[in-house]
Biotite code that builds the C-alpha atoms (Angstrom):
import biotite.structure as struc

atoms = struc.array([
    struc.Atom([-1.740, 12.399, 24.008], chain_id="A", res_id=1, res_name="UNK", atom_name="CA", element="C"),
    struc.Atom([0.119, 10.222, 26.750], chain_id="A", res_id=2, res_name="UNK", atom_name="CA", element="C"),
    struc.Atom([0.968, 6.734, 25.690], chain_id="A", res_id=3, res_name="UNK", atom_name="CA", element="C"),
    struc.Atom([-1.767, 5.331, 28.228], chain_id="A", res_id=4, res_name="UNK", atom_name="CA", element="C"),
    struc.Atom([-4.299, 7.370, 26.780], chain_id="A", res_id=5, res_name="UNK", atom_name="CA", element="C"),
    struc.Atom([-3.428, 5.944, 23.189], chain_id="A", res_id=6, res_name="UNK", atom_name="CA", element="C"),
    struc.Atom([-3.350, 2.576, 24.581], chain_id="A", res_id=7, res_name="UNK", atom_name="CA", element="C"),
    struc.Atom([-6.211, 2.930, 26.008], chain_id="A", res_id=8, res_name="UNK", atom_name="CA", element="C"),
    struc.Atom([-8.378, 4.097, 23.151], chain_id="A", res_id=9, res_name="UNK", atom_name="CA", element="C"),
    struc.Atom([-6.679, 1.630, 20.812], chain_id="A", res_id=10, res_name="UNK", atom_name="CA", element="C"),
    struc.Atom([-7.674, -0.894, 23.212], chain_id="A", res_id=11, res_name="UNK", atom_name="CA", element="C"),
    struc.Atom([-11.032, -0.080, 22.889], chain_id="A", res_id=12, res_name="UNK", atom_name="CA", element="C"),
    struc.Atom([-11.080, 0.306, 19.131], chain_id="A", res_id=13, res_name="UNK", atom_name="CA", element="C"),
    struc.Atom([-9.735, -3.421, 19.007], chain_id="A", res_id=14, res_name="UNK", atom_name="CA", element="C"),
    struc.Atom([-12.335, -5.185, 21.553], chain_id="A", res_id=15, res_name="UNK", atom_name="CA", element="C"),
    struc.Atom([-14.770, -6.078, 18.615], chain_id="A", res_id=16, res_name="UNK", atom_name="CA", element="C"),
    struc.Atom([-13.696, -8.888, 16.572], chain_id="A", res_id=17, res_name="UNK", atom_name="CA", element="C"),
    struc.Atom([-13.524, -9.687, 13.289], chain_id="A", res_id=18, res_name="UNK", atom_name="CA", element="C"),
    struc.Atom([-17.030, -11.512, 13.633], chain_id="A", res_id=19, res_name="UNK", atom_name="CA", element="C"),
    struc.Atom([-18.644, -8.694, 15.210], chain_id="A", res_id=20, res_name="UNK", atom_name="CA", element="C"),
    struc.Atom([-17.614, -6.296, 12.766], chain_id="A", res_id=21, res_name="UNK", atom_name="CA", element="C"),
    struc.Atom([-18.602, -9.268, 9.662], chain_id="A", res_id=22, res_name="UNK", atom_name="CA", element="C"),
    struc.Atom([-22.107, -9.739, 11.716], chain_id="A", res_id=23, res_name="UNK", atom_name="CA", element="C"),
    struc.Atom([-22.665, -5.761, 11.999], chain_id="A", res_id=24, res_name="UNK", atom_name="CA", element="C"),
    struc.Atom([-22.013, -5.287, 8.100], chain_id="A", res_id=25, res_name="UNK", atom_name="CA", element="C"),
    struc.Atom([-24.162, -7.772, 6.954], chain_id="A", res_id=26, res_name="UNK", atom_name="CA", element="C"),
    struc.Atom([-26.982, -6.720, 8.730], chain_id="A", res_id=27, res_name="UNK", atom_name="CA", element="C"),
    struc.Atom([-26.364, -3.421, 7.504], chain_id="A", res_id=28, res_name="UNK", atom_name="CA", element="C"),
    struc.Atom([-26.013, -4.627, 4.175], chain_id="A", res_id=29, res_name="UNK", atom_name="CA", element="C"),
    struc.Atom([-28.625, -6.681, 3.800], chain_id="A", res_id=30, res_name="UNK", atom_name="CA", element="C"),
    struc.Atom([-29.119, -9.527, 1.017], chain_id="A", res_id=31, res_name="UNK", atom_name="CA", element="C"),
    struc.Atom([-27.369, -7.466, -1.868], chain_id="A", res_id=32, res_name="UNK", atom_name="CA", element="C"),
    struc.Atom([-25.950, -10.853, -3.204], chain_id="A", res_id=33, res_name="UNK", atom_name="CA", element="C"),
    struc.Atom([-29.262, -11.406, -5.104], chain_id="A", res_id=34, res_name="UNK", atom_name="CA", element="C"),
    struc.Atom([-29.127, -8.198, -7.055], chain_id="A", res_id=35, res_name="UNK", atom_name="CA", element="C"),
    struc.Atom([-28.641, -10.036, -10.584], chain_id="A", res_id=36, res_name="UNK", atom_name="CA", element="C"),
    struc.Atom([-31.770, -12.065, -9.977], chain_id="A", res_id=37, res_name="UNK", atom_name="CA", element="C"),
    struc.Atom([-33.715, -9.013, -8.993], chain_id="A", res_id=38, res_name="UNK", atom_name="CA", element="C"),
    struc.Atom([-32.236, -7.163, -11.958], chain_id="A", res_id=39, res_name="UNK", atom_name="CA", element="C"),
    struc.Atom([-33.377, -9.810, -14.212], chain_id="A", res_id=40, res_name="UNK", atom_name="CA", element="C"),
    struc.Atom([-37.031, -10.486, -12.815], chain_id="A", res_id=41, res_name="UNK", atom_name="CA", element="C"),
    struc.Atom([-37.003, -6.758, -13.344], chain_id="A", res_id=42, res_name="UNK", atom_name="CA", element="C"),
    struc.Atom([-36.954, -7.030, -16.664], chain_id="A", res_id=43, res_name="UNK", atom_name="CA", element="C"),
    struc.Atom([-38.945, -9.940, -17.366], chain_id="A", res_id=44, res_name="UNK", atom_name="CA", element="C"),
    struc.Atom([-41.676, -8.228, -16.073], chain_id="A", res_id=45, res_name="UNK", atom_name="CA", element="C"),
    struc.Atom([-40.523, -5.170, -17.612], chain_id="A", res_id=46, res_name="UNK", atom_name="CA", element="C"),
    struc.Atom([-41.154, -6.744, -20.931], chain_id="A", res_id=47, res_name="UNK", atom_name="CA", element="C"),
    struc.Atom([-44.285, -8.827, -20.030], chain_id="A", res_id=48, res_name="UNK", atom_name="CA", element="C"),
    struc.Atom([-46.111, -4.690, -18.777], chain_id="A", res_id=49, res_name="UNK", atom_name="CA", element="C"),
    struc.Atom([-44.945, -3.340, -22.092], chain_id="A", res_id=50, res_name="UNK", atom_name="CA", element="C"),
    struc.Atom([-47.146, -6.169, -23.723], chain_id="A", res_id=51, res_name="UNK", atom_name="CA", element="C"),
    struc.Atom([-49.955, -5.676, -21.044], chain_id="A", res_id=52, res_name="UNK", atom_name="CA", element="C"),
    struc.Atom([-50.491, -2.599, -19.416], chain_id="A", res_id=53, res_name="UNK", atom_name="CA", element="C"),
    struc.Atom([-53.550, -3.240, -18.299], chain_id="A", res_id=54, res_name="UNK", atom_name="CA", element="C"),
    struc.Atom([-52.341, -5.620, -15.329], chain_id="A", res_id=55, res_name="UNK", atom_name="CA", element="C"),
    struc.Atom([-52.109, -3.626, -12.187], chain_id="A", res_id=56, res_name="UNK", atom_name="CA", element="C"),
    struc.Atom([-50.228, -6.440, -10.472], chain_id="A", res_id=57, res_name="UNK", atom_name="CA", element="C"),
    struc.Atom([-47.867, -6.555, -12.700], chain_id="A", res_id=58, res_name="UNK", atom_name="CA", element="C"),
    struc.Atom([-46.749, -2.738, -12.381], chain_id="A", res_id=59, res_name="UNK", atom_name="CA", element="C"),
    struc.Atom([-46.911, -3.285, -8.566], chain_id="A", res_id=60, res_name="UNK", atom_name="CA", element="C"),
    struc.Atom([-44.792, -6.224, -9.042], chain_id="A", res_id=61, res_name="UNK", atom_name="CA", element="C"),
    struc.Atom([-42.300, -3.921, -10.936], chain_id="A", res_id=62, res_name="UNK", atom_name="CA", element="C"),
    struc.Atom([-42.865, -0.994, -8.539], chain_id="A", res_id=63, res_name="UNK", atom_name="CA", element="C"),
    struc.Atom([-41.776, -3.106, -5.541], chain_id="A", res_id=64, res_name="UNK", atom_name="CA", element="C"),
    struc.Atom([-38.831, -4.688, -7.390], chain_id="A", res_id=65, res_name="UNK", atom_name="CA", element="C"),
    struc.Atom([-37.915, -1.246, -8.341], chain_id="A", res_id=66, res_name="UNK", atom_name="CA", element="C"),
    struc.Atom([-38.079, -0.459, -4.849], chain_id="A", res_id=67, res_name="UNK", atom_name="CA", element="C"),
    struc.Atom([-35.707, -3.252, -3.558], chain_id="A", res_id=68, res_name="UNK", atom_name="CA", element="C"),
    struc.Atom([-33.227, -2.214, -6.073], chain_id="A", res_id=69, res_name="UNK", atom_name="CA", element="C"),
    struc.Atom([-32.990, 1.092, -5.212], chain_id="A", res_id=70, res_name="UNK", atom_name="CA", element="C"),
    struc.Atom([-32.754, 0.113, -1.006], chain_id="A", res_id=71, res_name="UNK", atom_name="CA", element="C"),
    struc.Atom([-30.257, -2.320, -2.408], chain_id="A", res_id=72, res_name="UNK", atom_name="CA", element="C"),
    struc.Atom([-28.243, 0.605, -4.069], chain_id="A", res_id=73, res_name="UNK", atom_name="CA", element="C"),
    struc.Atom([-28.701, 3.064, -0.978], chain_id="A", res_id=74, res_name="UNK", atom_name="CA", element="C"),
    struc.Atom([-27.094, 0.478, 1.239], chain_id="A", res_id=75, res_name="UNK", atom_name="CA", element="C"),
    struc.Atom([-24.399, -0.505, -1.591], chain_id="A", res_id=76, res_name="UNK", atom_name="CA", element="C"),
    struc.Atom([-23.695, 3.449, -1.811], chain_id="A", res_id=77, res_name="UNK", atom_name="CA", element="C"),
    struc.Atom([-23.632, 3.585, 1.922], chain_id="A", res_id=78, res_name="UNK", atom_name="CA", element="C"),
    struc.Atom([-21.271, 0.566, 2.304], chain_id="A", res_id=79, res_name="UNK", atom_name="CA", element="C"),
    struc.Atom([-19.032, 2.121, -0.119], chain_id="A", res_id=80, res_name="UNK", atom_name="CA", element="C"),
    struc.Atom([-18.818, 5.429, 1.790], chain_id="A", res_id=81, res_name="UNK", atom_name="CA", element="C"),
    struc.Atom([-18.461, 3.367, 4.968], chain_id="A", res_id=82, res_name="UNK", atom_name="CA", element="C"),
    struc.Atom([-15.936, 1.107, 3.002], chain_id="A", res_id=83, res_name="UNK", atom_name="CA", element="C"),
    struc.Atom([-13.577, 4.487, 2.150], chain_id="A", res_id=84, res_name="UNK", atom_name="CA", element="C"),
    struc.Atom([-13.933, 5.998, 5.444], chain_id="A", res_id=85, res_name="UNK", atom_name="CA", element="C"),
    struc.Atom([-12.332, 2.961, 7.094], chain_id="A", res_id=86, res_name="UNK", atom_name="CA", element="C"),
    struc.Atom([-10.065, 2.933, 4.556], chain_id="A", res_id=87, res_name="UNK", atom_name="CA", element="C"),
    struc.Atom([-8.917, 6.545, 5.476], chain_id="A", res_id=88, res_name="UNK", atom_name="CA", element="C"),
    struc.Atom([-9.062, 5.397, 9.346], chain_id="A", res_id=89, res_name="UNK", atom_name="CA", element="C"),
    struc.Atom([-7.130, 2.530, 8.877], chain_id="A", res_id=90, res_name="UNK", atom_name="CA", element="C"),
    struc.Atom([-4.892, 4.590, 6.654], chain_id="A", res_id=91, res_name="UNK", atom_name="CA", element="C"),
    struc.Atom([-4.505, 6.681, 9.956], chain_id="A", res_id=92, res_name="UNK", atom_name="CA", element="C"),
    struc.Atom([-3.963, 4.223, 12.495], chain_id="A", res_id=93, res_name="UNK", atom_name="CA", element="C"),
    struc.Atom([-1.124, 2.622, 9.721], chain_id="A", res_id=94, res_name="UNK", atom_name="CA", element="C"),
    struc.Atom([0.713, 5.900, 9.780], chain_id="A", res_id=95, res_name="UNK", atom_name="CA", element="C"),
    struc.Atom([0.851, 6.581, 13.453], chain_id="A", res_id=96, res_name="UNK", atom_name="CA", element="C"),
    struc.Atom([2.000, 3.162, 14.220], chain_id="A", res_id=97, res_name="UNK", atom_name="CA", element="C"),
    struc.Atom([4.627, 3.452, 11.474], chain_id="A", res_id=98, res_name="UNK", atom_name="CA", element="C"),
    struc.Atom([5.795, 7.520, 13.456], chain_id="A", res_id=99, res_name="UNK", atom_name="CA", element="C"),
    struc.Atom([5.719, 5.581, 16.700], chain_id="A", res_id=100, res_name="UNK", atom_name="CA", element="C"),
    struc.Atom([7.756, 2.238, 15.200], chain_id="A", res_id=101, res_name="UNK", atom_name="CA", element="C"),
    struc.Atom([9.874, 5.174, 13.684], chain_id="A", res_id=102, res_name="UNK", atom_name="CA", element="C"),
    struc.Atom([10.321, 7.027, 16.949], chain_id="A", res_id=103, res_name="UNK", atom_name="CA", element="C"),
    struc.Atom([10.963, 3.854, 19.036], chain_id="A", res_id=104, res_name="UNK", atom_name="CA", element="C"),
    struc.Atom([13.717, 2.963, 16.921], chain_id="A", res_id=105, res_name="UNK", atom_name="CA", element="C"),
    struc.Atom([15.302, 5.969, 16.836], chain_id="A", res_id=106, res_name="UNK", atom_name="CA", element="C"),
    struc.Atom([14.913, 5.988, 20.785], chain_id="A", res_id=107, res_name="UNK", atom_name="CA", element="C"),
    struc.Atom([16.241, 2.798, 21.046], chain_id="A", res_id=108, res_name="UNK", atom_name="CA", element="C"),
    struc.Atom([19.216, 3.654, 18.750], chain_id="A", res_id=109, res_name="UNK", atom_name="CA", element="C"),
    struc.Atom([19.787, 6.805, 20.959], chain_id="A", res_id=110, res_name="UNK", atom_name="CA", element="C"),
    struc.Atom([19.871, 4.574, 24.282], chain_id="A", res_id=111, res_name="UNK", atom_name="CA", element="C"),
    struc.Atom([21.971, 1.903, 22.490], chain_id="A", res_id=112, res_name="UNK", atom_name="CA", element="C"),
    struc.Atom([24.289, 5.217, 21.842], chain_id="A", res_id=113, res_name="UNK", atom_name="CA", element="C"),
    struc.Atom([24.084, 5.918, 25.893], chain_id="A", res_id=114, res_name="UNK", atom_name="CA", element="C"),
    struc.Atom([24.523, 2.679, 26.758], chain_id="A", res_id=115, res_name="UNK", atom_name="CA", element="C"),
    struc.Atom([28.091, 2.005, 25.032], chain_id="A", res_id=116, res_name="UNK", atom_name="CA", element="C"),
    struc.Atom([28.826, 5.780, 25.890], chain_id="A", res_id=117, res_name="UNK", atom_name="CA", element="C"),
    struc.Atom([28.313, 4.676, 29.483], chain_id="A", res_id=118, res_name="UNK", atom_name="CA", element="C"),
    struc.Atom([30.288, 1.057, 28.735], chain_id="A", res_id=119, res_name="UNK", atom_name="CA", element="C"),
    struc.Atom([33.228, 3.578, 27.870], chain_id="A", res_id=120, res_name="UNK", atom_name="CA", element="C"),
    struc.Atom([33.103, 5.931, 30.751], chain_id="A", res_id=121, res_name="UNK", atom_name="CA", element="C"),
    struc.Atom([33.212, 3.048, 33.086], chain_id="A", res_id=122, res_name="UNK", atom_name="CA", element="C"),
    struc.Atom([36.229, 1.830, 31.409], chain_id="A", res_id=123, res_name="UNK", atom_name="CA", element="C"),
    struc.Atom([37.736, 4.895, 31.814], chain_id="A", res_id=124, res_name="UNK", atom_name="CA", element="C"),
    struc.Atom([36.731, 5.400, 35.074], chain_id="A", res_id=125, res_name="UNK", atom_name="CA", element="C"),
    struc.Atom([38.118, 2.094, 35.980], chain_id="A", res_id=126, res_name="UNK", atom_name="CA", element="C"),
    struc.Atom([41.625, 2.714, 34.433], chain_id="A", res_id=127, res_name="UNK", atom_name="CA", element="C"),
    struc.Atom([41.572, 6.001, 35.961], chain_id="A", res_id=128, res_name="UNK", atom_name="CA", element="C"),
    struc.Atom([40.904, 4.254, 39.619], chain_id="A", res_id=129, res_name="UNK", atom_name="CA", element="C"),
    struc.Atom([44.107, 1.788, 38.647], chain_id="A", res_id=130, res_name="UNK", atom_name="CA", element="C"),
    struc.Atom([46.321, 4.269, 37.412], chain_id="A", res_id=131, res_name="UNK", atom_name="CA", element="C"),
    struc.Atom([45.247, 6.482, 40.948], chain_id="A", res_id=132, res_name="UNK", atom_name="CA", element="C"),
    struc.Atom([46.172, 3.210, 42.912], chain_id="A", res_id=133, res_name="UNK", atom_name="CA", element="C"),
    struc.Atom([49.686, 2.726, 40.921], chain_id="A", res_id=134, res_name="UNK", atom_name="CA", element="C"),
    struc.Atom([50.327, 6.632, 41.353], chain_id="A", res_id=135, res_name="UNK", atom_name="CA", element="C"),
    struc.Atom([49.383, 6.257, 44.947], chain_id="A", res_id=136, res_name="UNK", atom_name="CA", element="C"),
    struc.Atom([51.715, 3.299, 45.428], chain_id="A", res_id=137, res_name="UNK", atom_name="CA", element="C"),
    struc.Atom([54.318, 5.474, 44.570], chain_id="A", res_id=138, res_name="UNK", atom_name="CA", element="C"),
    struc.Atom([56.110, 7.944, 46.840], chain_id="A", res_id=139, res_name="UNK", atom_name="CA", element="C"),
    struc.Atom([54.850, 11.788, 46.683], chain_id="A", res_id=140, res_name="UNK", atom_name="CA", element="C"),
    struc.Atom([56.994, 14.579, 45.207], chain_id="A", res_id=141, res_name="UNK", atom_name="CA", element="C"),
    struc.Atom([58.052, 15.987, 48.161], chain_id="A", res_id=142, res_name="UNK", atom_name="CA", element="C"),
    struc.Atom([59.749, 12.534, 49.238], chain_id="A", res_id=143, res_name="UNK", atom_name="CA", element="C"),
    struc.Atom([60.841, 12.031, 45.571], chain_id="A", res_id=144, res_name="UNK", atom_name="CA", element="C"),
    struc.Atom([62.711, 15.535, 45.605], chain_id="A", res_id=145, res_name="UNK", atom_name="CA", element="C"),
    struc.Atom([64.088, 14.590, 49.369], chain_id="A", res_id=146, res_name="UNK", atom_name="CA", element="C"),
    struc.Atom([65.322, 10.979, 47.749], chain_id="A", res_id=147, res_name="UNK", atom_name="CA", element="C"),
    struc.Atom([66.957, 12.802, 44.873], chain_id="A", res_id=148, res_name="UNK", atom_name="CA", element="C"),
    struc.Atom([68.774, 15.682, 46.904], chain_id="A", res_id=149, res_name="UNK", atom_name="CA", element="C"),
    struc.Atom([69.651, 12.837, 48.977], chain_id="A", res_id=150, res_name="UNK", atom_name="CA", element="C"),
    struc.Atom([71.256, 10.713, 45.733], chain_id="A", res_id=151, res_name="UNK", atom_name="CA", element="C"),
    struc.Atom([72.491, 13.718, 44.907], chain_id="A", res_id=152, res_name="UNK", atom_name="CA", element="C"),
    struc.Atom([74.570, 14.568, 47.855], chain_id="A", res_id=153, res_name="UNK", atom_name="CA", element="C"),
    struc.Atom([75.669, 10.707, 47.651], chain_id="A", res_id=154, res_name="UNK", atom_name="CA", element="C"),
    struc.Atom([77.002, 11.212, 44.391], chain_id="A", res_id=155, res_name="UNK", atom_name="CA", element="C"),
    struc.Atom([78.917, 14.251, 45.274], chain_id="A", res_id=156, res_name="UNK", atom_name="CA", element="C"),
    struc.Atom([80.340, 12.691, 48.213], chain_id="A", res_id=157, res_name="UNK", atom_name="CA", element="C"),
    struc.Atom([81.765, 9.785, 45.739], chain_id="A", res_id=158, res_name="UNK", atom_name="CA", element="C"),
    struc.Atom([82.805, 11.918, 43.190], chain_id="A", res_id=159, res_name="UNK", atom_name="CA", element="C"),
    struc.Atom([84.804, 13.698, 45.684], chain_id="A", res_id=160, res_name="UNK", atom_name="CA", element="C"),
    struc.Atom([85.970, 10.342, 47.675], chain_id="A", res_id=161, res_name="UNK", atom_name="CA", element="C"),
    struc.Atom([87.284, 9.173, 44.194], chain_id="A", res_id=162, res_name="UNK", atom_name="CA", element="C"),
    struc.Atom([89.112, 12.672, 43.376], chain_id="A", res_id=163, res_name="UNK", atom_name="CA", element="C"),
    struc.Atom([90.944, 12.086, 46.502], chain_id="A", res_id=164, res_name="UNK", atom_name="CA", element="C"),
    struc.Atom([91.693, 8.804, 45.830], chain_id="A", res_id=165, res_name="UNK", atom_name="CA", element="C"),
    struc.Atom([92.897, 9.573, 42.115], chain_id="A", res_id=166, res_name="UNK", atom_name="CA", element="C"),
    struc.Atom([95.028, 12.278, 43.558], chain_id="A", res_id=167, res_name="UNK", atom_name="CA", element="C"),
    struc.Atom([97.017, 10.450, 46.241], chain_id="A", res_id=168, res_name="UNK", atom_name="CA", element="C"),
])
């Protein structure tokens, strides 16, 4: 996957805010905050049908409090899976941005390593282009061999000019 793609699709992931996604649960959820009281009335009436069973109302009563409860535990089992599989997503995304952190830095420590290998060959180069310029200062070999034959033959001439003198 190309980094535009990922960007992309990350992008998109991240255009709902925390609001939305607050807004969405809740009316997904539902009222679940009043599961105590329901609980309760539950068994109030519970106890009041034991006594009289002969009230229809109130077994419908503790039919359709029955009922709530167990909508109220569908959506608090359903929240809960939802809960863990965002978990595992997020669990994901945390991962992947920790390989790509990882492999940035190790790219970055790899250019840092090109950068001061490059620093170094430009020194070189530049010490290389002075010593060129010194060398080229400098006479070539063929007029450095013609200057020393020429020394040479100087110094034989004065050697000899100075046995003739010794000898007379």
């Amino acid at each position: 996957m190309s980094p535009r793609s990922l960007k992309r699709n990350i992008q998109r992931q991240i255009d709902f805010s925390e609001d939305d996604i607050i807004r969405s649960r809740l009316l997904f959820e539902g009222d679940q905050g009043s599961d105590d009281r329901r609980i309760s009335t539950l068994i109030k009436i519970f106890n009041k049908s034991i006594t009289d069973l002969s009230s229809s109302l109130e077994i419908d009563k503790l039919l359709s409090l029955l009922y709530s409860i167990e909508h109220s535990y569908r959506l608090l089992k359903l929240t809960l899976q939802m809960d863990e599989h965002e978990q595992i997503c997020y669990e994901i995304k945390s991962e992947h941005l920790h390989k790509q952190i990882k492999q940035l830095r190790d790219e970055l420590n790899h250019n840092e390593e090109r950068l001061i290998q490059g620093k170094q060959r430009r020194l070189n180069l530049l010490e290389y282009d002075q010593r060129t310029d010194m060398i080229n200062k400098l006479s070539t070999r063929k007029e450095l061999r013609t200057q020393q034959a020429s020394t040479l033959e100087r110094k034989r001439y004065f050697e000899h000019l100075q046995q003739t003198f010794e000898t007379r």
